[in-house]
N, C-alpha and C positions, 0 to 999 in steps of 0.2 A: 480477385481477392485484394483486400486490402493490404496496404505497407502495414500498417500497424497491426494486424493479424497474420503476418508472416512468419511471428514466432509462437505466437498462441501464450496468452497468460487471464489469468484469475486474480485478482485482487479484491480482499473488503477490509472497512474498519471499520470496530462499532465503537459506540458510548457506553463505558459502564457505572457504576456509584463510586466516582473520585478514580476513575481507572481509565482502560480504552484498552483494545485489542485491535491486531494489525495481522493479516493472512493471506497467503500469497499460496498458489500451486508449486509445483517443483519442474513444468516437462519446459525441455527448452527442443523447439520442433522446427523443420523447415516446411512450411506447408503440413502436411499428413505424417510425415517422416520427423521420428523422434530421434533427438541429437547427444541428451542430458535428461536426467532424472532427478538432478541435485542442482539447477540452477537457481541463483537467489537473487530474488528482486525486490527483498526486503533490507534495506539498509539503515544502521544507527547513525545518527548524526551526533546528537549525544544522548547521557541515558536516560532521558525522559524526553527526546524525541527522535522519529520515525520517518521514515518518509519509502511508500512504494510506488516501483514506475514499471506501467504494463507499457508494452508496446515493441517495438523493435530490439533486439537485444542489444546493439553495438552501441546505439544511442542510450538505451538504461546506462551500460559503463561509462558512456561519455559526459554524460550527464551527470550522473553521481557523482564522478571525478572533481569538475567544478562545483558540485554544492557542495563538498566536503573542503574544499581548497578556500570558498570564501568563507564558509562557517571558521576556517582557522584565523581568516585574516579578521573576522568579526572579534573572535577570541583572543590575539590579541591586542587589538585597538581598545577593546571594549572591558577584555579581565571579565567576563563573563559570557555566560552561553545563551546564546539566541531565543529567545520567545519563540513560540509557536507561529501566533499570527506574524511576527517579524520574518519568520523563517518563508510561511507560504506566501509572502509579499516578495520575497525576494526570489523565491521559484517563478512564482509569476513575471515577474519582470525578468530573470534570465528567457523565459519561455517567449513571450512576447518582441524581444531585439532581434531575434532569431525567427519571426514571423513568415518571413518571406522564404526562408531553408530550414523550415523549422525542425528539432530534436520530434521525432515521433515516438513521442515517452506520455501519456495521462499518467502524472503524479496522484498520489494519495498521501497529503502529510496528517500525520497524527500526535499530538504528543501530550504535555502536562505542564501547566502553566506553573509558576514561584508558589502561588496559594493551592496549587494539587487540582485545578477545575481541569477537567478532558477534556480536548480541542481536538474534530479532525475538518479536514477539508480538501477539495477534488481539482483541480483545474484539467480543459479540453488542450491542445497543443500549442495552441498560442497564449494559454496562460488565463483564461477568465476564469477567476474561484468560483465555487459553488461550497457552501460552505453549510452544516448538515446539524441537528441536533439529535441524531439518533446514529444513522451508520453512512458512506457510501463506498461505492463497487465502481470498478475500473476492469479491462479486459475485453477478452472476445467471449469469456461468460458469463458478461453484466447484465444481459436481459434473464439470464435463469437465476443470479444472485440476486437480483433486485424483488422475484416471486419471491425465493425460500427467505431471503433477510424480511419483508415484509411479514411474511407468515409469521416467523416464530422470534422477533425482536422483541423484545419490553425493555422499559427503563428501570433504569437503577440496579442495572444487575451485578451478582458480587462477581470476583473474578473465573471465581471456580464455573459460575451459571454462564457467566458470558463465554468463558472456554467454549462450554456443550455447544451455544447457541452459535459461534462464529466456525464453528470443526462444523456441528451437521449443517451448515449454510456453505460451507465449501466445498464439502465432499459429496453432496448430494445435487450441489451446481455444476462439476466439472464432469459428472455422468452427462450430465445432458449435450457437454460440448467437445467434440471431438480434439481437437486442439489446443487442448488443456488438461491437467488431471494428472497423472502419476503420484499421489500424496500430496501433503504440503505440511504448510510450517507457519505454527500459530506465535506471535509473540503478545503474550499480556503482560503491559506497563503498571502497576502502582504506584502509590508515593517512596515504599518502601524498597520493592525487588522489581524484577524482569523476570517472566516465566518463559520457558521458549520451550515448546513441543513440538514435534514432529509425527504429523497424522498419516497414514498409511492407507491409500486409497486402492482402486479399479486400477491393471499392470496392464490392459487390453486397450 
């Protein structure tokens, strides 16, 4: 088994009309053996951007810790909050110096540019973006999210619609994978509010 499936997690983000939605699982597991029910691998950076990291848990805190420490030192050199694309340029590049011992974290950043346009984007462990005009998925349930995101995505969706389509794209992904799943936890970004739900899934 893989390092990076050692803790078991779920991630997606989708694009919605001036919006974007970010959704993670909740089991935090050693192999087969579940540890937490409430672990969160969805972090605010600031309130219009997001950033989620599957993969090993020690390294998600590790990792968070310094992207939270440099976004302050950006804020105040700069008297302003990070760009999105600013933000996954600088994931990347922490991600990549560390190539060689690398953090075994695939980030998901998403957020919401000064003009309100929805950005998200994926990078692999050393940091190479992949960058998406509709949704991507991270975890050890990315091959069953990448079916159900496919199936029932469309553009332009309002918040409310993108809610349905990102809850049944994760709770109907994390049956299929045993090392993931106990509920999760949908955050929808607009220009105006942050909605955060918590979805209540399969206890088995």
């Amino acid at each position: 088994m893989s390092i990076t499936s050692y803790n078991g997690s779920a991630l997606v983000a989708m694009l919605g009309k001036n919006c974007f939605a970010i959704a993670s699982d909740r089991r935090l597991g050693v192999n087969f053996q579940t540890i937490a029910t409430d672990y969160q691998r969805i972090f605010e950076i600031h309130e219009k951007l997001y950033i989620g990291l599957s993969g090993l848990g020690t390294d998600v805190q590790t990792l968070y810790q310094r992207l939270k420490f440099r976004h302050k030192l950006y804020q105040l050199r700069e008297e302003r909050n990070m760009r999105p694309e600013t933000f996954a340029s600088l994931v990347s590049a922490m991600l990549y110096e560390k190539r060689f011992g690398p953090y075994f974290c695939e980030p998901i950043i998403a957020g919401l540019s000064e003009d309100n346009v929805p950005f998200i984007c994926t990078t692999d462990l050393i940091g190479a973006k992949q960058y998406s005009s509709d949704f991507v998925v991270s975890g050890t349930a990315s091959e069953s999210l990448y079916g159900a995101c496919e199936s029932m995505y469309k553009p332009d969706l309002e918040p409310d619609d993108l809610f349905e389509v990102i809850a049944q794209a994760l709770i109907s992904s994390v049956d299929r994978d045993c090392i993931s799943g106990w509920g999760g936890i949908v955050h929808i970004v607009t220009p105006d509010q942050v909605i955060t739900k918590t979805l209540r899934g399969r206890m088995d």
